[in-house]
C-alpha positions in Angstrom: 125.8 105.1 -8.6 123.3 102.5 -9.3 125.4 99.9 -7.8 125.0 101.7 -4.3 121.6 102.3 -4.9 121.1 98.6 -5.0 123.0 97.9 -2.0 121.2 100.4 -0.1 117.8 98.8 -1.1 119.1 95.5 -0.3 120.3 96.3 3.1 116.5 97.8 3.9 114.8 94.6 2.2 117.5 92.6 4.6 117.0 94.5 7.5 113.1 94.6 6.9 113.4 90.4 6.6 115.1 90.4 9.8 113.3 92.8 11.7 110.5 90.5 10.8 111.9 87.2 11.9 112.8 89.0 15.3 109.0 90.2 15.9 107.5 86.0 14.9 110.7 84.9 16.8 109.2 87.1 19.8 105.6 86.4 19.4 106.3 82.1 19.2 108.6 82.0 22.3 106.2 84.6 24.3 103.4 82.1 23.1 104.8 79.2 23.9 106.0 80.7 27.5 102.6 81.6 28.3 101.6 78.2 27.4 104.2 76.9 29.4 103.5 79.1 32.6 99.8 77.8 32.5 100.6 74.0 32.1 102.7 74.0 34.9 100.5 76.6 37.0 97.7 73.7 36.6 99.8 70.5 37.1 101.0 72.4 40.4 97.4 73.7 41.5 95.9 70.1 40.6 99.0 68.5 42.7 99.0 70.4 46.1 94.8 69.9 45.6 95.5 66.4 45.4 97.9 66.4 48.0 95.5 68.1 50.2 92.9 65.7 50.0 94.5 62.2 50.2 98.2 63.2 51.4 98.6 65.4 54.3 97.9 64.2 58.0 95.6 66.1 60.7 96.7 69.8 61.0 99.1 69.6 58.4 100.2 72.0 55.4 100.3 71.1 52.0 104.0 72.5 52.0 104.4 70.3 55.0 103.0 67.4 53.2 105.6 67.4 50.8 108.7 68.3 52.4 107.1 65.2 54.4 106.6 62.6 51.2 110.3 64.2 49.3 112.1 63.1 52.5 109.8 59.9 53.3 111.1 59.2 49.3 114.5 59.9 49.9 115.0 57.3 52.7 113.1 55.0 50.6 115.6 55.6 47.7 118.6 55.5 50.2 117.3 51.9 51.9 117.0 50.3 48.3 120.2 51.4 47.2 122.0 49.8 50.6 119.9 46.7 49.9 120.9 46.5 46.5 124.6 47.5 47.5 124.1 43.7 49.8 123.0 42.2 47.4 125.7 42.8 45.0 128.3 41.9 48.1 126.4 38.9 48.6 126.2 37.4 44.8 130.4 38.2 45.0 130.7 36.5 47.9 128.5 33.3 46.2 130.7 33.5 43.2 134.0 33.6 45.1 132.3 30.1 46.9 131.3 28.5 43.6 134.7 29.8 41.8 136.8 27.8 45.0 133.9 24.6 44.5 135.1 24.5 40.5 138.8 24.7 41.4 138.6 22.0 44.2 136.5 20.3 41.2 139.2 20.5 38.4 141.9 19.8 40.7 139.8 16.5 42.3 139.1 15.9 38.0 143.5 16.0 37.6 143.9 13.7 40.2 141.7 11.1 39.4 143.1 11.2 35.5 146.2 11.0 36.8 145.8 8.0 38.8 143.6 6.6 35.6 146.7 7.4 33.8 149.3 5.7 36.1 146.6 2.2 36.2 146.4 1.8 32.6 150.5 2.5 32.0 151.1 0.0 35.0 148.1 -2.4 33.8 150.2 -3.5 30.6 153.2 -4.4 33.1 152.2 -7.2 34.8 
């Protein structure tokens, strides 16, 4: 009988420990939501206030505005990635030049030993 009794009061101190947990768990995620909520509820009031005043043209919203500057950023991104996709096409299109400039070097090098090659053998038969 004491054995059960012992359970029993360990279940209650467990569930007490947990029930415990749950309700600090609660309370330092609902904190730190809040805190979240009011970070981002700043950055975005300072932004579009920003936006406003240095961003938007004549008669223009601030949603407007930056639709305006996300797609103005987007073609921006798009043009630098085509440029950089030339540039990579151009720089293989230099190597394949300076790879065919070696060979024609080697090969020029291989003739040029082999004729040094034929001089000195025939050189000792005269």
């Amino acid at each position: 009988m004491s054995e059960s009794k012992l359970k029993k009061a360990n279940e209650k101190i467990a569930e007490g420990v947990t029930d415990s947990y749950k309700k600090i768990e609660d309370g330092v995620v609902g904190g730190y939501k809040k805190i979240e909520e009011g970070v981002v509820d700043g950055f975005n009031k300072m932004s579009d206030k920003f936006v406003d005043k240095f961003l938007t043209h004549e008669g223009e919203t601030v949603e407007d505005a930056k639709k305006r500057l996300a797609e103005e950023q987007a073609a921006r991104e798009e043009a630098g990635k085509e440029a950089a996709e030339k540039r990579v096409a151009a720089g293989q299109v230099n190597m394949g030049a300076g790879t065919d400039i070696g060979r024609a070097s080697v090969e020029a090098s291989r003739e040029i030993a082999k004729a040094s090659v034929e001089a000195s053998r025939n050189a000792g038969k005269h």
